[in-house]
N, C-alpha and C positions, 0 to 999 in steps of 0.2 A: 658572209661567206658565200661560195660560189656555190648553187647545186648542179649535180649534173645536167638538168634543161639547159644549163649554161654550154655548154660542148666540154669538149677537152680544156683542159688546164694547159697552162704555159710551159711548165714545169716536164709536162709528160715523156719528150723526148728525150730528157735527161733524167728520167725517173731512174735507169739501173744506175747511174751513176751517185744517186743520192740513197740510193738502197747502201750502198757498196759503204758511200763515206757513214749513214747512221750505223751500219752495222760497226763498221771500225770504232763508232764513239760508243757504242754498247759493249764494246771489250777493254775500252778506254776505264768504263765506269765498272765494269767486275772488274778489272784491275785495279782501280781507287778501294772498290769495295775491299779487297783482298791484301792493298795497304795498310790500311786503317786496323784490318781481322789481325792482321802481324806487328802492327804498331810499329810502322815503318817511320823513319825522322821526318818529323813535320815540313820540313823546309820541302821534302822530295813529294809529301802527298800535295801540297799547296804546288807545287812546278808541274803537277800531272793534272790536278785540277784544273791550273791555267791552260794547259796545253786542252784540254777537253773543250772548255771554254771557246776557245779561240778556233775548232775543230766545228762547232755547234751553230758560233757565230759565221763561221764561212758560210755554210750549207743555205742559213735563212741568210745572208746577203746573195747566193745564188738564186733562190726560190725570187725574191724579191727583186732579183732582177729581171728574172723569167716574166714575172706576173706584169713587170711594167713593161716589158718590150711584144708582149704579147695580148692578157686582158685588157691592160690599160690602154696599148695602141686600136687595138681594134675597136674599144667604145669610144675613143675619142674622134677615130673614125666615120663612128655611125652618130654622135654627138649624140645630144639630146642628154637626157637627167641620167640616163645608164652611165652617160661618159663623166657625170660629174660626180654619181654615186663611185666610181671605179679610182676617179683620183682622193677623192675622201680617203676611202678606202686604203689606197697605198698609203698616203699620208698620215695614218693609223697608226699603219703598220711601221711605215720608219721609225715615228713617234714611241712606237713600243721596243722598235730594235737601241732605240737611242738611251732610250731608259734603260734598260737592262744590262 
């Protein structure tokens, strides 16, 4: 993980905008919560779970694109074992978006 010695994140310019979309999946999820409280038809809470889902997965293929067009360009940049700790790193990271 990045610490701040690191500078800014990639992400950071577009920080309100992923404020904006986590908030909308945090009223996504007290709505699931407040299906389930009502025992809403299954078919509808499993179409809102997906929709959350797919809401969650945008944001982290955002970030993860941020991170490569931005950390990962600039250590590859400056080369050296930073630029190859940086593509590990995304590489990871895909690897975790892929699984999920």
């Amino acid at each position: 993980m990045n610490s701040p010695a690191n500078g800014p994140h990639g992400y950071i310019s577009r920080n309100d905008d992923y404020l904006k979309r986590l908030r909308r999946i945090e009223g996504q999820v007290r709505g699931l919560q407040r299906m389930v409280e009502t025992e809403q038809y299954c078919i509808d809470v499993l179409t809102q779970v997906s929709a959350t889902t797919k809401a969650l997965q945008a944001v982290a293929l955002g970030l993860l694109e941020d991170h490569l067009s931005h950390c990962v360009v600039q250590a590859a940049a400056a080369g050296g074992p930073e630029a190859d700790a940086k593509v590990r790193e995304a590489s990871e990271a895909i690897a975790r978006l892929v699984r999920s």
